[in-house]
Every structure is written in C-alpha cells, then in structure tokens.
N, C-alpha and C positions, 0 to 999 in steps of 0.2 A: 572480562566484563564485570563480572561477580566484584574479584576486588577493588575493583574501582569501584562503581558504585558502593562500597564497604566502605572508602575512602571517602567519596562525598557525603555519606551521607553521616561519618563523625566530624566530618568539619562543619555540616549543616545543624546538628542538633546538639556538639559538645563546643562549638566555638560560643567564646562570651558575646563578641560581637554580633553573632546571630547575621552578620551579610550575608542575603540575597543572594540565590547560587545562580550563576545565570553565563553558562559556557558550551562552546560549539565547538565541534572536530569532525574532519574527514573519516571516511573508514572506507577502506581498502578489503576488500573480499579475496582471499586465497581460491586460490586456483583448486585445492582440494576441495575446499569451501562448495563453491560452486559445482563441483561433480556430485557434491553428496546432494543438494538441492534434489541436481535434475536426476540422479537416482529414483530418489525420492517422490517424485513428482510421478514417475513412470510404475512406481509399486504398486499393491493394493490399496495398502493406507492410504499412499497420497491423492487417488485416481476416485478413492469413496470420499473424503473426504472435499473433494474441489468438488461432486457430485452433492455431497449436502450441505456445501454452501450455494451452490445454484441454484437447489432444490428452498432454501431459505430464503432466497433474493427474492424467487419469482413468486413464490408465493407470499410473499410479503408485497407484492405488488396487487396482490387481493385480498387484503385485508387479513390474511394468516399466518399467525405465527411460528416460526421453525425453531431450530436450534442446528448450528449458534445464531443466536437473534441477529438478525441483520436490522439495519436503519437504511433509506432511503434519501439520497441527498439530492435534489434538483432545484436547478435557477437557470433563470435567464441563461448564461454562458455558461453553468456550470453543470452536468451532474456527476454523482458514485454514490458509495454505499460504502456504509462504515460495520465491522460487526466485531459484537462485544463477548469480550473471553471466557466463556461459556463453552458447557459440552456440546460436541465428543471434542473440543481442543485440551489439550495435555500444553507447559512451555513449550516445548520440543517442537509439536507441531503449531503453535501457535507463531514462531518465529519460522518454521518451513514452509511454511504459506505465505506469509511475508517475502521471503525470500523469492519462493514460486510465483506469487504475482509477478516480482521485476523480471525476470528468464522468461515470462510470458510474453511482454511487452519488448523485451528487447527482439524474440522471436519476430514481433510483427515491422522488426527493420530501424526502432525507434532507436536513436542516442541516449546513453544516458547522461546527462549533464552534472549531477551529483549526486553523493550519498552521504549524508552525515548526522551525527546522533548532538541532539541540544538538551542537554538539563539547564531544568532553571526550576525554583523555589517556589511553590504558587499554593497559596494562602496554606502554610504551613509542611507542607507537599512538596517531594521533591520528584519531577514531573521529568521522564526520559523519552524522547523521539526521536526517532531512528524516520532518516525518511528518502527516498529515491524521488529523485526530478527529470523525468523523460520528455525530450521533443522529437520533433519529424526528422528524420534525415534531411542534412544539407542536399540542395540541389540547385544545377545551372538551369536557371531559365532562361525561354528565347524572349525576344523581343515583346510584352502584353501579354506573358503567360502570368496566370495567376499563379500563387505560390499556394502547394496542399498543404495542408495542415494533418492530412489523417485523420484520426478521432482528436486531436487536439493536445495540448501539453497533459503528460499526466506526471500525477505525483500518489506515493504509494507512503503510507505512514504504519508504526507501530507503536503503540502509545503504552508506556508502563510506568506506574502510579506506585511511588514508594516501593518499588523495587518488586511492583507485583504487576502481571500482564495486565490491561483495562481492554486495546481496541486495536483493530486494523481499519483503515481506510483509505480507498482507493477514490483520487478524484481526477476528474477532467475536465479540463477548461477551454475552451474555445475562442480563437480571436473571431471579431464582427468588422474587422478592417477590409475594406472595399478590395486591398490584395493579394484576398485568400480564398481560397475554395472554401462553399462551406463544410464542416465535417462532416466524418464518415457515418450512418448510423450506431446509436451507442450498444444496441442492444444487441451488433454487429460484434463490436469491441469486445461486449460479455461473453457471448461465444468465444471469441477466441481465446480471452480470459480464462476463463470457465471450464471452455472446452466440455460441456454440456448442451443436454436441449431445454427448447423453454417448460418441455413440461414437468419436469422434476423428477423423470425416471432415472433410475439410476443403473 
C-alpha cells in the first residue's frame, strides 16, 4: 500500500501535466488478514478501545466532547458517525477499527457487496478511500411479505489525506419504499457495533 501510494503520489506532483488522479480498485482481504482483525478485536486494546469510541459517540450526543472526536451524522434516511484520527488511535489501530467495524456487520448476518479503495486528486490533495458496502441478506419471500431491510444498507469508510489518516465513518441508509420493513433501531445497531453500553463505562 505504502509503495503505491509512493507511486501515485510522484506521478501526481512530479508529472508536467499535473492530470487529475482519479482511480478505483477492488481489495481482497487475506484470510490471515482477517484472523489478525478479529484477534485483535477480542484483546485488550481492541476491547478498550471500541469502549472509548462508544464512550465518545454517546457522549457526544450530549453536548460532550471525548477522544477520538466523534461527529454525528443524521437525515431523513440517513444516520452514523464519522471520527477524526485523534488519540488514543496509533495507524495500526486506526485501520483495525476500520477493519473491526466490517467483522462487526458481517457478524449481524449482512452481505458484503464491496470493498474498494478510490484515489482521486482534490484541490491539490490526493484523497484515499477505502470503503465496505453492506446489505441484508437475500431472502425468499411468501406471497405480500415485506422485504427486512435490518438496520439498512451500510457503508463503512476510511479516509486518508496525503497519505496521512483524517477519518472513519460509518453510515446507514434506509429504504422509505412501501416494500420494506421499516429499520431496525439504530442505537440497536451501535450496540452491536460497539458492543458497549450507553453509558460509557468501560
């Protein structure tokens, strides 16, 4: 990953033509990959650490600030929560959280639909995302059954800015189509997310 981004980024600042970087690719997770995640996931660090992003969410839903700063994202169809690369994240765990949100969601039965990293150019900036796109599992329905939705499609991002971490964020989106169930509760989802309580003990 390193050298490529090495790669892009002297064709982005030592090319004459100065073109606009703007390319998408799949990424495929090794099987080892994923054991060390959910290692990790199950350790100390990883077990305090999902604890003081919980502990930041919910308390950021009353006016107080934590670390790592969380943001708040809600709409009509939409919510999640975005948080910015800030202590106690190190890379390492900034990308195993990443990782551990998608192992989270797939736990709760979801498809992953894709995973893939897009650089592009943005106002001088060369802007890397890595991002997971989750739906409901397929299923037969009978005759006028609504279709569940769950908690809705989610999409999990990791956002790094000149080859430096910025943000994760997790969102969900909701269909309002007369044949769906409406969603799961969200704060349902966090739990399971999270795997914390609301009150931010740890």
């Amino acid at each position: 990953m390193s050298n490529f981004l090495d790669d892009l980024f002297n064709k982005v600042f030592n090319s004459s033509e100065k073109a606009p970087v703007n390319h998408k690719e799949n990424i495929v997770q090794k099987g080892e990959d994923v054991a060390k995640v959910r290692d990790w996931m199950n350790s100390t660090e990883g077990r305090e650490l999902f604890g003081r992003v919980s502990k930041s969410y919910y308390f950021k839903t009353i006016q107080i600030e934590e670390r790592p700063q969380t943001h708040i994202l809600d709409s009509k169809y939409a919510r999640g929560f975005a948080i910015t690369y800030d202590d106690p994240l190190d890379e390492q765990t900034f990308s195993l959280l990443f990782l551990a949100f998608a192992q989270r969601v797939l736990a709760l039965g979801y498809r992953q639909v894709s995973f893939d990293r897009k650089m592009e150019e943005v106002n001088d900036q060369v802007k890397v995302t890595e991002k997971f796109y989750f739906k409901p599992p397929l299923k037969i329905l009978a005759k006028n059954e609504l279709i569940s939705q769950l908690y809705g499609n989610i999409s999990i991002e990791k956002i790094n800015v000149n080859n430096q971490p910025n943000y994760l964020k997790v969102l969900v989106t909701f269909y309002s189509d007369r044949l769906y169930l409406d969603p799961e509760p969200f704060d349902q989802f966090l739990d399971h997310l999270f795997e914390a309580t609301h009150d931010g003990q740890n």
